[in-house]
MOPAC internal coordinates of N, CA, C and O (Angstrom, degrees):
PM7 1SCF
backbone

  N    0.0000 0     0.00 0     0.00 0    0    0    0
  C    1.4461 1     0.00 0     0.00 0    1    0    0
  C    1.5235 1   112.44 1     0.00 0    2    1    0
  O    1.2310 1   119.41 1   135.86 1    3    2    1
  N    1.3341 1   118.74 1   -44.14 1    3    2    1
  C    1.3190 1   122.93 1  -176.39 1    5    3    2
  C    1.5710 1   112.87 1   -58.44 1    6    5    3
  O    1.2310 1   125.44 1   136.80 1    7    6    5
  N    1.4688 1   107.15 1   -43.20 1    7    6    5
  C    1.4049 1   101.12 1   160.15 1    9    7    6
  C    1.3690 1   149.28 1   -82.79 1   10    9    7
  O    1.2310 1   124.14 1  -177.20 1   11   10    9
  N    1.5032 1   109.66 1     2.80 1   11   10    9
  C    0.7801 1   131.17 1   154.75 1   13   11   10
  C    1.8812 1   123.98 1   -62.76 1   14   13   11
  O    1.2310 1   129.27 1   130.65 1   15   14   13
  N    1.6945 1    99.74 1   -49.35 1   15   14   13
  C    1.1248 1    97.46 1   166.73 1   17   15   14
  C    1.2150 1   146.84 1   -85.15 1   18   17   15
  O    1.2310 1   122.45 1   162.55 1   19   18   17
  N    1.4946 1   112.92 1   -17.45 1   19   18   17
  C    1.8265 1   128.47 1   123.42 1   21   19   18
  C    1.4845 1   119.29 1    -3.66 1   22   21   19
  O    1.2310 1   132.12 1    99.34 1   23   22   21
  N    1.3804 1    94.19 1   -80.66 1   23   22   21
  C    2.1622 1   103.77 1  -179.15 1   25   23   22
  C    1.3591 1   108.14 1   -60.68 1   26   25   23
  O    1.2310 1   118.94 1   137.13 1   27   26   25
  N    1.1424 1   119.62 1   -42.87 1   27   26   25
  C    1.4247 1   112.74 1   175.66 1   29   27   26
  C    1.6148 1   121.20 1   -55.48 1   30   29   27
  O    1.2310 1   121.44 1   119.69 1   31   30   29
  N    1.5403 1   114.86 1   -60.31 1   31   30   29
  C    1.3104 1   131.64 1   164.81 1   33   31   30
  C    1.7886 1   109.38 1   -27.69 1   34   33   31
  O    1.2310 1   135.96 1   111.06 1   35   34   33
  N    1.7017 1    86.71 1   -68.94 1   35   34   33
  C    2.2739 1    98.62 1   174.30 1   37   35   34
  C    1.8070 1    95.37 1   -43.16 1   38   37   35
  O    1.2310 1   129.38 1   131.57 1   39   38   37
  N    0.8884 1    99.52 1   -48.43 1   39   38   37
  C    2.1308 1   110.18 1  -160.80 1   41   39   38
  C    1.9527 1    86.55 1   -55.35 1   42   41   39
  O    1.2310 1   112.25 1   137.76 1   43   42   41
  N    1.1199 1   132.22 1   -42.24 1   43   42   41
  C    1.2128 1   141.60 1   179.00 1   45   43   42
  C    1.6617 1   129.60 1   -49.29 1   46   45   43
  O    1.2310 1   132.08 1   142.05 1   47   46   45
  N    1.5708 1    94.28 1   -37.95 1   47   46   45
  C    1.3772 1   136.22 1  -156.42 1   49   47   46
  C    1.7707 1   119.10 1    72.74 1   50   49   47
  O    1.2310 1   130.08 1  -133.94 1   51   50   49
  N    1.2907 1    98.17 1    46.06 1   51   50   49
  C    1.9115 1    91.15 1   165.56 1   53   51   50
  C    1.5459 1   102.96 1  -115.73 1   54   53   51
  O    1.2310 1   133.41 1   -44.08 1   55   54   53
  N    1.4756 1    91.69 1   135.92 1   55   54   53
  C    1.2569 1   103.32 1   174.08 1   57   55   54
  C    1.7927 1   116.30 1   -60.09 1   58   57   55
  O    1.2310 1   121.31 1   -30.22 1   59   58   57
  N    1.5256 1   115.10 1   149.78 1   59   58   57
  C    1.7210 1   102.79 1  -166.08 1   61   59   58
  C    1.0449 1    95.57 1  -129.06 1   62   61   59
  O    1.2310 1   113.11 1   -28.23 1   63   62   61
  N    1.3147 1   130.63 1   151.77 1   63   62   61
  C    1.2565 1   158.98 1   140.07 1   65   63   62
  C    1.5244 1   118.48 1   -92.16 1   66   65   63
  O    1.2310 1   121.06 1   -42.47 1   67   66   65
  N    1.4297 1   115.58 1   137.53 1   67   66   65
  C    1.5372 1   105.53 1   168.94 1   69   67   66
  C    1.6161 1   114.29 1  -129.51 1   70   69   67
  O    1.2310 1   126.48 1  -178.68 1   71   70   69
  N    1.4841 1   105.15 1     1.32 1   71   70   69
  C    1.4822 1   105.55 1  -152.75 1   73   71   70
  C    1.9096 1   101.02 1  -108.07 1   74   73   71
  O    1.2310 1   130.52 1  -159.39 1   75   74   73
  N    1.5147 1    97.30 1    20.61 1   75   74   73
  C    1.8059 1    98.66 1  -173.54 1   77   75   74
  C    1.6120 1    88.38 1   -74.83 1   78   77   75
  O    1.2310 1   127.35 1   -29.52 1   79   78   77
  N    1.5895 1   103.45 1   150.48 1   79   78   77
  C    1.3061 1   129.78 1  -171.74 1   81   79   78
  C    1.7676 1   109.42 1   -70.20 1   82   81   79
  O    1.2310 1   121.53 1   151.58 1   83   82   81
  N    1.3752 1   114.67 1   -28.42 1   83   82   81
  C    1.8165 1   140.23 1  -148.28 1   85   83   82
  C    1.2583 1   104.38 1  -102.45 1   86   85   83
  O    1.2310 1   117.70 1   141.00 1   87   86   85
  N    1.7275 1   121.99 1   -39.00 1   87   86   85
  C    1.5597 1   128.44 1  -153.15 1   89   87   86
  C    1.6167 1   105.14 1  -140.29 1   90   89   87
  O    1.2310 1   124.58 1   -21.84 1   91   90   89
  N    1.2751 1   108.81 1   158.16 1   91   90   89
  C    1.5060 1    87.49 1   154.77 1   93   91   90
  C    1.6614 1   146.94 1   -94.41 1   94   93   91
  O    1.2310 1   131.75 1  -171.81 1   95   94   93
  N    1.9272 1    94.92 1     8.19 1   95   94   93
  C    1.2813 1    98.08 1  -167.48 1   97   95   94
  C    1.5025 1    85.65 1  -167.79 1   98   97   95
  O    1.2310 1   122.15 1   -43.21 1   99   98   97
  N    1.2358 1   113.49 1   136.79 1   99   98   97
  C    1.4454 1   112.58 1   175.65 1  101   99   98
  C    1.6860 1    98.55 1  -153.17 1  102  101   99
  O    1.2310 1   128.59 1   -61.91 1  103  102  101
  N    1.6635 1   101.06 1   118.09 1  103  102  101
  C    1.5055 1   108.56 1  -172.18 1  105  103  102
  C    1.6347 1    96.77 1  -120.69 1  106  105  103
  O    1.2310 1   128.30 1   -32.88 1  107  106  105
  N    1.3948 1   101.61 1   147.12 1  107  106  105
  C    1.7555 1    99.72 1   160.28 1  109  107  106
  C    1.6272 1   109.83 1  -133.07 1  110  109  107
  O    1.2310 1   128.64 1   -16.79 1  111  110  109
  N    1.3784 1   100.97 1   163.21 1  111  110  109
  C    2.0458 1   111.27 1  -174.04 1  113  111  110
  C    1.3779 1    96.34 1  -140.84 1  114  113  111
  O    1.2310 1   110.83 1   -34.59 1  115  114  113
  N    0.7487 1   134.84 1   145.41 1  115  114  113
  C    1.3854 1   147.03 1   160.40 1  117  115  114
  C    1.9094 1   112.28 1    44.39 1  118  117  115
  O    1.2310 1   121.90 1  -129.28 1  119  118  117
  N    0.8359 1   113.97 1    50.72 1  119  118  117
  C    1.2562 1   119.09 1   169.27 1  121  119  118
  C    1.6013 1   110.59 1    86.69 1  122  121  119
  O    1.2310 1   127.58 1  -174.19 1  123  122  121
  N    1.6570 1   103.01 1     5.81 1  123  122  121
  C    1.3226 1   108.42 1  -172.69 1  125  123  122
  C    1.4078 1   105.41 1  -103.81 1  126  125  123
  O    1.2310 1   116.29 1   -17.45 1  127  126  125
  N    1.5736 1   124.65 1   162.55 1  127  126  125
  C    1.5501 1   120.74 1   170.83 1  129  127  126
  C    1.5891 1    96.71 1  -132.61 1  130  129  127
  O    1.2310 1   126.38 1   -35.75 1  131  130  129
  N    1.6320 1   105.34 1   144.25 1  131  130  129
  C    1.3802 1   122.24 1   156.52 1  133  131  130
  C    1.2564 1   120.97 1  -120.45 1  134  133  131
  O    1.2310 1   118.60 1   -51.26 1  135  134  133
  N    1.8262 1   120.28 1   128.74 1  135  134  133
  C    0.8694 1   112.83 1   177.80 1  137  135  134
  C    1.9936 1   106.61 1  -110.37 1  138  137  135
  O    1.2310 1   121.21 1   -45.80 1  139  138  137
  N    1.3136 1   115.28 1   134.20 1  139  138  137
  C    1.6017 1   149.15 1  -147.22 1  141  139  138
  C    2.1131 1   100.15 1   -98.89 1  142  141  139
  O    1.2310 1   100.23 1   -71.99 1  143  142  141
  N    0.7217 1   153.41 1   108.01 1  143  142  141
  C    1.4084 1   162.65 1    69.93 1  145  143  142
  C    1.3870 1   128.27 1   -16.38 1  146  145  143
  O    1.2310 1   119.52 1   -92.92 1  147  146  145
  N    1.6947 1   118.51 1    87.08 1  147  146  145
  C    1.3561 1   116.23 1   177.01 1  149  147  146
  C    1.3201 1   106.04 1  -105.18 1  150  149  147
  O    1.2310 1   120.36 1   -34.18 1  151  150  149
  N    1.2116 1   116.91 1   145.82 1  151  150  149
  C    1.6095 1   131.36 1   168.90 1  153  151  150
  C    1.3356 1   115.31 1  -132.43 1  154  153  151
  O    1.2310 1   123.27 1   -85.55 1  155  154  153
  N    0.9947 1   111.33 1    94.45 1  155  154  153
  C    1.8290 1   135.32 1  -176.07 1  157  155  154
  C    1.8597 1   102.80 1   -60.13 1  158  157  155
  O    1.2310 1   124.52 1    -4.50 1  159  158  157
  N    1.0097 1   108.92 1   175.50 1  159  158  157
  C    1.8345 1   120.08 1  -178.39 1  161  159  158
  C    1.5531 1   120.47 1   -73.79 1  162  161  159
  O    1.2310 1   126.12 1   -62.42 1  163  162  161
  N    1.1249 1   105.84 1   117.58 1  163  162  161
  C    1.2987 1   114.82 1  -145.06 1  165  163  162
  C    2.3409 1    98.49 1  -135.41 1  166  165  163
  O    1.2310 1   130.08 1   -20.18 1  167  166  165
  N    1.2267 1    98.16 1   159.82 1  167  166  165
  C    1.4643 1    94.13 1  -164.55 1  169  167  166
  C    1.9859 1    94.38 1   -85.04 1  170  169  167
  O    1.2310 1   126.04 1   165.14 1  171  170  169
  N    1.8397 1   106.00 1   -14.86 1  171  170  169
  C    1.3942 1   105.85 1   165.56 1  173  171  170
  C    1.5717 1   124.17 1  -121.24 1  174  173  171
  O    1.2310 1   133.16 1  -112.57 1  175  174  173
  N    0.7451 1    92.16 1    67.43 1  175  174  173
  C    2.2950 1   104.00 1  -173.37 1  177  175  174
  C    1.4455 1   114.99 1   -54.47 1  178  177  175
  O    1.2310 1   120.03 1   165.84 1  179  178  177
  N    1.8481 1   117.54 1   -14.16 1  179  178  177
  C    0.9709 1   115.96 1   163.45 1  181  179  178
  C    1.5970 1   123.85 1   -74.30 1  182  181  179
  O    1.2310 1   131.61 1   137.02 1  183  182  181
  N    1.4616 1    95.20 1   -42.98 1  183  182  181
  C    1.7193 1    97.39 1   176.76 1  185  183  182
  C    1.1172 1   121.75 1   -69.15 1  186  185  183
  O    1.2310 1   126.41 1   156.74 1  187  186  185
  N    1.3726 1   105.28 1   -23.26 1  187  186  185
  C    1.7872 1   116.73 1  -168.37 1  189  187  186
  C    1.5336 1    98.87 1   -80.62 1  190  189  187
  O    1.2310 1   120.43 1   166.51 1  191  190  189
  N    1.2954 1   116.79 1   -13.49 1  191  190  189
  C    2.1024 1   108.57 1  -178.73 1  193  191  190
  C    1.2156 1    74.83 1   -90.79 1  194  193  191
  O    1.2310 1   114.28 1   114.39 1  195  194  193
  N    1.3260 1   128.43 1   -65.61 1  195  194  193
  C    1.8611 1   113.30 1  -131.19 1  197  195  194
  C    1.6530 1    83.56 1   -67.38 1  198  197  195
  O    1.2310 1   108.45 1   150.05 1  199  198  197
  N    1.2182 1   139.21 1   -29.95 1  199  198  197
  C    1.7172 1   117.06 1  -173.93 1  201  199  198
  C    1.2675 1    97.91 1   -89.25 1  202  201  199
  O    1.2310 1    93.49 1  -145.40 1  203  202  201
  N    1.1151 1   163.21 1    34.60 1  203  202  201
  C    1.4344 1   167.04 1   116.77 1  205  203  202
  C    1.6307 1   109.45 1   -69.71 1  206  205  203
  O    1.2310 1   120.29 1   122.57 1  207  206  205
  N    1.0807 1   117.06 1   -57.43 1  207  206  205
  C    1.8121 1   104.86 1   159.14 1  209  207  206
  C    1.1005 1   126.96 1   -70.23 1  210  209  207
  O    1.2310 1   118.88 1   158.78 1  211  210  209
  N    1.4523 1   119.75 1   -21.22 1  211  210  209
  C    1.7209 1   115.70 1   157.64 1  213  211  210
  C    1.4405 1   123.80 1   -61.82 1  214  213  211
  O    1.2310 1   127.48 1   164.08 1  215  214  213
  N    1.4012 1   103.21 1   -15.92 1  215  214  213
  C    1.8614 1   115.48 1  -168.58 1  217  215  214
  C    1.6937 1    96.02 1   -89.44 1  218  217  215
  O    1.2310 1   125.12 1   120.46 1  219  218  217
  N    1.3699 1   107.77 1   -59.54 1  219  218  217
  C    1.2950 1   125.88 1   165.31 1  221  219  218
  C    1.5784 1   105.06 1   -18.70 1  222  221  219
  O    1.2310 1   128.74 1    91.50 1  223  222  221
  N    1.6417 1   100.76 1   -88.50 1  223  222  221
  C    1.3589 1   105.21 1   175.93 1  225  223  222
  C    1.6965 1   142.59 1    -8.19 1  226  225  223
  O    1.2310 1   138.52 1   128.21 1  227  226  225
  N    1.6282 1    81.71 1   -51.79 1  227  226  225
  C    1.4056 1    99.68 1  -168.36 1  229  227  226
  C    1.4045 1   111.71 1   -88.06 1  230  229  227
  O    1.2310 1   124.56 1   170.49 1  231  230  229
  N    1.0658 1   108.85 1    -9.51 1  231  230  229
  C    1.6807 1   109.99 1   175.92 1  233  231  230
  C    1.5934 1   108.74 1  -105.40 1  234  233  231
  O    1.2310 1   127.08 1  -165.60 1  235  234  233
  N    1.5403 1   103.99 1    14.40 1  235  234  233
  C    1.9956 1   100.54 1   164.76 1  237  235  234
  C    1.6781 1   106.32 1   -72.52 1  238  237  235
  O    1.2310 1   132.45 1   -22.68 1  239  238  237
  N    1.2234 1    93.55 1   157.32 1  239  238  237
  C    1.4305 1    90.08 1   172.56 1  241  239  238
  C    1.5825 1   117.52 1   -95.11 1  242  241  239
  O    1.2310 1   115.05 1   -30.19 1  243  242  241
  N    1.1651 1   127.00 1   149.81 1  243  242  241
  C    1.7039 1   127.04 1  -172.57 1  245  243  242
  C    1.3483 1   106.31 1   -61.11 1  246  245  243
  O    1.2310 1   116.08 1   149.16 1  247  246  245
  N    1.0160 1   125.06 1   -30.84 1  247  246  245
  C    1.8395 1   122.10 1  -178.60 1  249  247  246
  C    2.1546 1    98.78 1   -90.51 1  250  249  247
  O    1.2310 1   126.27 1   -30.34 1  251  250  249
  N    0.9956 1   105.56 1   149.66 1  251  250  249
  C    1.6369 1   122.71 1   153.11 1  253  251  250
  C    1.5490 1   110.36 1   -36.77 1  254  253  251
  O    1.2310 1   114.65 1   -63.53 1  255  254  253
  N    1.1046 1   127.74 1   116.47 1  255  254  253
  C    1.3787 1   124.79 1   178.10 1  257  255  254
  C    1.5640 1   125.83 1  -126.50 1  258  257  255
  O    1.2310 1   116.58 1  -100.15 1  259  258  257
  N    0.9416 1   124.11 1    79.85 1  259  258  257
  C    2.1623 1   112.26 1  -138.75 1  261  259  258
  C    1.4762 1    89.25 1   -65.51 1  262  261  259
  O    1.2310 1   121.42 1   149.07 1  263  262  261
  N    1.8200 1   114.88 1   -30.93 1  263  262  261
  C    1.2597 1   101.67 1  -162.35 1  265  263  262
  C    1.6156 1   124.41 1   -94.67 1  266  265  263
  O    1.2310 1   124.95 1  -147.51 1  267  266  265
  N    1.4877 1   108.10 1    32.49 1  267  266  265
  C    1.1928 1   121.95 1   177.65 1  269  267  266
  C    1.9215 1   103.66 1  -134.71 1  270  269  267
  O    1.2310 1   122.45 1   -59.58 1  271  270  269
  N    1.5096 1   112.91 1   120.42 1  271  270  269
  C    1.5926 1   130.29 1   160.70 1  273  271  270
  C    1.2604 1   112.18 1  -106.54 1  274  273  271
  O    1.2310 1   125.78 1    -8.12 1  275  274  273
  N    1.6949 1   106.49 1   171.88 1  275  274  273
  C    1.4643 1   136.75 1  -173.04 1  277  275  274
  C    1.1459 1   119.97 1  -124.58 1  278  277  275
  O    1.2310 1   100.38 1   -56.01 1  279  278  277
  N    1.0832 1   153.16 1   123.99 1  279  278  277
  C    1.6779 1   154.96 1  -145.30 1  281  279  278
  C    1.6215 1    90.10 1  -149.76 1  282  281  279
  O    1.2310 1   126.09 1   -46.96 1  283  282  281
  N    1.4354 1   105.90 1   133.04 1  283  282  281
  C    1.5320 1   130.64 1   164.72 1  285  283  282
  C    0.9413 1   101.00 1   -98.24 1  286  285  283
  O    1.2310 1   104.16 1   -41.00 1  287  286  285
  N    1.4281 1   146.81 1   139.00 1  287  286  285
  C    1.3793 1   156.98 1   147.00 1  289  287  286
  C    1.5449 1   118.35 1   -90.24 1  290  289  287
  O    1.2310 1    97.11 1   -71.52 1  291  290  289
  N    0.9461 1   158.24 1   108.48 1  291  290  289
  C    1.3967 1   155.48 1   118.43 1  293  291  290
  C    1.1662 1   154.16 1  -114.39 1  294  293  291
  O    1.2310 1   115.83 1   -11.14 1  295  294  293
  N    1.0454 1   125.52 1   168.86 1  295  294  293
  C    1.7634 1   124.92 1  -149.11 1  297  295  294
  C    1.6437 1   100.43 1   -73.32 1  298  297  295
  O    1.2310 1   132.37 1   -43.16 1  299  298  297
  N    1.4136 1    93.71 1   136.84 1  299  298  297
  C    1.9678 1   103.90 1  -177.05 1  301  299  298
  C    1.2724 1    93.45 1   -88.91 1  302  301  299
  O    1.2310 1   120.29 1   -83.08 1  303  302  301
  N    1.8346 1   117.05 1    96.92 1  303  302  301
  C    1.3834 1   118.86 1   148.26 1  305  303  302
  C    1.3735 1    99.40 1  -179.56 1  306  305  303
  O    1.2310 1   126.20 1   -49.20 1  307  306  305
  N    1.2786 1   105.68 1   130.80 1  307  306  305
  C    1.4989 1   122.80 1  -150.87 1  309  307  306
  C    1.3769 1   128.81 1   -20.75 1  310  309  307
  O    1.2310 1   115.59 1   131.60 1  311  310  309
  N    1.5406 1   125.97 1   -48.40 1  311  310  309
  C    1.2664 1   123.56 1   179.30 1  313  311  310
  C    1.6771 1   117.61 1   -63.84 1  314  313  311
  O    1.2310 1   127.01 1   147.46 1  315  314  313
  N    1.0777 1   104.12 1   -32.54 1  315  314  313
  C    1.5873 1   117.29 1   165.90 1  317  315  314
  C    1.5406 1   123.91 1   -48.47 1  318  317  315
  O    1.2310 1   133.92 1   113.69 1  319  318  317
  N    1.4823 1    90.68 1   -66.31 1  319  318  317
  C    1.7889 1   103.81 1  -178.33 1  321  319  318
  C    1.6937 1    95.65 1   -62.15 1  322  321  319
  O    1.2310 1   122.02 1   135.09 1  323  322  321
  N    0.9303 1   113.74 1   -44.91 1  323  322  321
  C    1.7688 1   110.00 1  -175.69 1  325  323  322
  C    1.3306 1   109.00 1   -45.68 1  326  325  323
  O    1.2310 1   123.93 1   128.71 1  327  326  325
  N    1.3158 1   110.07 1   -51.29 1  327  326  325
  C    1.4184 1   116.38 1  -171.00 1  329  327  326
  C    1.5353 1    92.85 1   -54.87 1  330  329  327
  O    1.2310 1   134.44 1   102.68 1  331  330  329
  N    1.0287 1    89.68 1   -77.32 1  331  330  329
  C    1.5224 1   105.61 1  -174.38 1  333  331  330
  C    1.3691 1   107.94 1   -25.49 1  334  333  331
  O    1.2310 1   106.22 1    95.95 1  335  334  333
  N    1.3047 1   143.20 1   -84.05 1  335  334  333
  C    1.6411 1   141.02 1   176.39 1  337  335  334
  C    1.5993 1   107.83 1   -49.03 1  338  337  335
  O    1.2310 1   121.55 1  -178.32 1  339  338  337
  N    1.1394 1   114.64 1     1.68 1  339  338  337
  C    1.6916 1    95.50 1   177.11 1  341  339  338
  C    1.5362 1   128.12 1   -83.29 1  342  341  339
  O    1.2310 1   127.47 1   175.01 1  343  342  341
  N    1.6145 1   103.22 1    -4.99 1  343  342  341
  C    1.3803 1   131.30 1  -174.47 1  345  343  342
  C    1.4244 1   108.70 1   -83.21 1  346  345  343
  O    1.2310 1   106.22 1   -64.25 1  347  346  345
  N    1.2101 1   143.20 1   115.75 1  347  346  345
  C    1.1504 1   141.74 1   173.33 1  349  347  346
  C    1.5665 1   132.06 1   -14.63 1  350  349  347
  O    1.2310 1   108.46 1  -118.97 1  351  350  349
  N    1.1877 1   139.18 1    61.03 1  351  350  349
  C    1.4200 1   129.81 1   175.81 1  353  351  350
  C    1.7605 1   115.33 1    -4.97 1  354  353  351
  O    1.2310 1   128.98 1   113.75 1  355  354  353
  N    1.3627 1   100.31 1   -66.25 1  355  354  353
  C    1.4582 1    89.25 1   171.72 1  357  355  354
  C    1.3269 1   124.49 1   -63.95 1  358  357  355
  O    1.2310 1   112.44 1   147.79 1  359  358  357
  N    1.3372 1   131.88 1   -32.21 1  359  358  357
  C    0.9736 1   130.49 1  -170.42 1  361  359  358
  C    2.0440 1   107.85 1   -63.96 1  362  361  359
  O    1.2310 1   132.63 1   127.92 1  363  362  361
  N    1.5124 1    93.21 1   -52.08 1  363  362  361
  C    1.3178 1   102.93 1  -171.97 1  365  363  362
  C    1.6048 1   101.69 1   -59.30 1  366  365  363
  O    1.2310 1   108.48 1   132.29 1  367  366  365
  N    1.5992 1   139.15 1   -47.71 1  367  366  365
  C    1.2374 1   121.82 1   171.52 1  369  367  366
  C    1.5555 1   127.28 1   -73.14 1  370  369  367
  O    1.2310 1   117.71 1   179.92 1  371  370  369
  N    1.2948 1   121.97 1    -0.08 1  371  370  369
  C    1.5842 1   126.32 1   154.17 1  373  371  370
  C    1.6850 1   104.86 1   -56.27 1  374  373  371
  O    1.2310 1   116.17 1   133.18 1  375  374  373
  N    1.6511 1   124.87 1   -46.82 1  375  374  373
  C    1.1357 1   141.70 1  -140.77 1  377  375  374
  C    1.8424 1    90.02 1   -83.75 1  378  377  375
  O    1.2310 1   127.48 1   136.96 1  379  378  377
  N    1.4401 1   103.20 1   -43.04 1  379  378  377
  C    1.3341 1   110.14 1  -158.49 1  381  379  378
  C    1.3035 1   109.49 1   115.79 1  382  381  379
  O    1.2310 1   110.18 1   169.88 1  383  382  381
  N    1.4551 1   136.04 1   -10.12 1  383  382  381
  C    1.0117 1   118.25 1  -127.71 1  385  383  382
  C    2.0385 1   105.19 1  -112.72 1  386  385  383
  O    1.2310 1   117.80 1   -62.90 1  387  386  385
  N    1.2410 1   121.80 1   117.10 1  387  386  385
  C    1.6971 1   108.02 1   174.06 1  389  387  386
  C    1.4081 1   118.64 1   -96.16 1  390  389  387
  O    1.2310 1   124.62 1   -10.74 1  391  390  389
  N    1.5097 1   108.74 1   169.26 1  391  390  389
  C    1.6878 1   126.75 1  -164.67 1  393  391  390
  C    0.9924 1   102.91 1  -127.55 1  394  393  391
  O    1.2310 1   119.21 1   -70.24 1  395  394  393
  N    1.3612 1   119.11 1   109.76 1  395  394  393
  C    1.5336 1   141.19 1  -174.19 1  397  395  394
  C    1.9348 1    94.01 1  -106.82 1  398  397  395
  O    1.2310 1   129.17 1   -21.32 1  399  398  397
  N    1.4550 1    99.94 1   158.68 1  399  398  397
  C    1.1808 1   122.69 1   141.27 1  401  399  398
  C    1.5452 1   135.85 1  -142.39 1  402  401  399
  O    1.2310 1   122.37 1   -11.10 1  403  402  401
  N    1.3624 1   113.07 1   168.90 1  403  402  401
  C    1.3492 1   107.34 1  -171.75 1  405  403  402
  C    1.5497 1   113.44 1  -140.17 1  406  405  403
  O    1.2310 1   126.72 1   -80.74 1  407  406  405
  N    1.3535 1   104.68 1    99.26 1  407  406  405
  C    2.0074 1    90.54 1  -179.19 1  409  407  406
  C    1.5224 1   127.25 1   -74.80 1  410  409  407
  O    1.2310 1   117.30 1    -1.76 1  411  410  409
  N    1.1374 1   122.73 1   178.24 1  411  410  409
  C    1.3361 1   138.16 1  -177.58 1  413  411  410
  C    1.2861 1   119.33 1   -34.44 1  414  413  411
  O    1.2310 1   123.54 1   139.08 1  415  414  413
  N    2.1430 1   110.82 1   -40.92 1  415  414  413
  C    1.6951 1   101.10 1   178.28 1  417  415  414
  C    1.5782 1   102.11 1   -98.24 1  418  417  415
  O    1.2310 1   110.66 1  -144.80 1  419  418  417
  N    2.0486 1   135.17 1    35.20 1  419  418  417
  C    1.1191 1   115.46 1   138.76 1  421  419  418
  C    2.4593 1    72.52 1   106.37 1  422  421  419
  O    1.2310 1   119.74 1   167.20 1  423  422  421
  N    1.4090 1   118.10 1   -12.80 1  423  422  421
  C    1.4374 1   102.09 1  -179.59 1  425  423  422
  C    1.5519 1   110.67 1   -54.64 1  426  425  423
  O    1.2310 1   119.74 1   -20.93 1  427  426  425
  N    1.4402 1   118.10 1   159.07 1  427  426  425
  C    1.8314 1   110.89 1   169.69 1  429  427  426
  C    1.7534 1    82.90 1  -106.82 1  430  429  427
  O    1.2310 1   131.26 1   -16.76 1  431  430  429
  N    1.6334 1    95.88 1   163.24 1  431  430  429
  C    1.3621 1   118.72 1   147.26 1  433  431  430
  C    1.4794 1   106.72 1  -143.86 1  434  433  431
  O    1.2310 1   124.16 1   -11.83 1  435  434  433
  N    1.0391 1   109.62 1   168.17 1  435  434  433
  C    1.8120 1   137.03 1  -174.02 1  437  435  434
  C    1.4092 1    97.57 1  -115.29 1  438  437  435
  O    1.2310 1   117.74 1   -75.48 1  439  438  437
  N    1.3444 1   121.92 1   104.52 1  439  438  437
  C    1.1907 1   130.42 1   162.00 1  441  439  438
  C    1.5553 1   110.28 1   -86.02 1  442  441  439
  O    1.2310 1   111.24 1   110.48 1  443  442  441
  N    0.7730 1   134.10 1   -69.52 1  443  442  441
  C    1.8366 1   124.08 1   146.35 1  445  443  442
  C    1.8923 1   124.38 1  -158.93 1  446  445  443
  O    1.2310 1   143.03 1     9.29 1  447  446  445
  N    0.9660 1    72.86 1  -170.71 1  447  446  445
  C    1.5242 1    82.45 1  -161.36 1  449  447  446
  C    2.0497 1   111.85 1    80.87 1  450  449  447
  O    1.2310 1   126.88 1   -12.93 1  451  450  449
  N    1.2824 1   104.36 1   167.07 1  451  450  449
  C    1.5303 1    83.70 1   179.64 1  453  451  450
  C    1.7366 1    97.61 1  -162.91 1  454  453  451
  O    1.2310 1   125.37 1   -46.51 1  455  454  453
  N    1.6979 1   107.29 1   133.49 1  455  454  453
  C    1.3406 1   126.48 1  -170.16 1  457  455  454
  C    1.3090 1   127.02 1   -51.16 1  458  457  455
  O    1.2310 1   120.10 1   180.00 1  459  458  457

């Protein structure tokens, strides 16, 4: 999935990284940076978002930064996306933060917020 959402991102024009030590994907475009958290299908998709926005979290920076976002990644099939939307919309765009998905043949969707 992660690479999936890599090519897509490049398909975008942001430059990608995959090999940062902190995230799983950290791309920038125009003077902007995104940092990438994927959590693939898992037998717990709830725990696996909320510790992907805790990871997230921790790599905001303490000051306001417009030119730094947060991207959720997870697998497009139901228990996932659930997880995934169970997190506050508002909360997640106070954060910065968007909800991607990615199905089985490697498609993206934008569940909301946007990178």
């Amino acid at each position: 999935m992660a690479r999936d959402f890599a090519g897509w991102l490049s398909s975008q024009g942001w430059t990608v990284r995959t090999d940062a030590d902190f995230v799983d994907i950290v791309a920038e475009k125009d003077g902007h940076r995104l940092y990438v958290e994927v959590k693939g299908a898992s037998a717990a998709p709830g725990l696996d978002v909320d510790t992907a926005i805790g990871q997230l979290v921790r790599r905001m920076p303490s000051e306001a930064d417009q030119s730094v976002s947060f991207a959720l990644v997870v697998c497009d099939e139901p228990l996932s996306v659930e997880a995934g939307v169970r997190a506050p919309q508002r909360i997640l765009d106070l954060l910065g933060m968007a909800l991607y998905a990615v199905d089985e043949d490697g498609g993206v969707r934008q569940l909301f917020g946007r990178a």
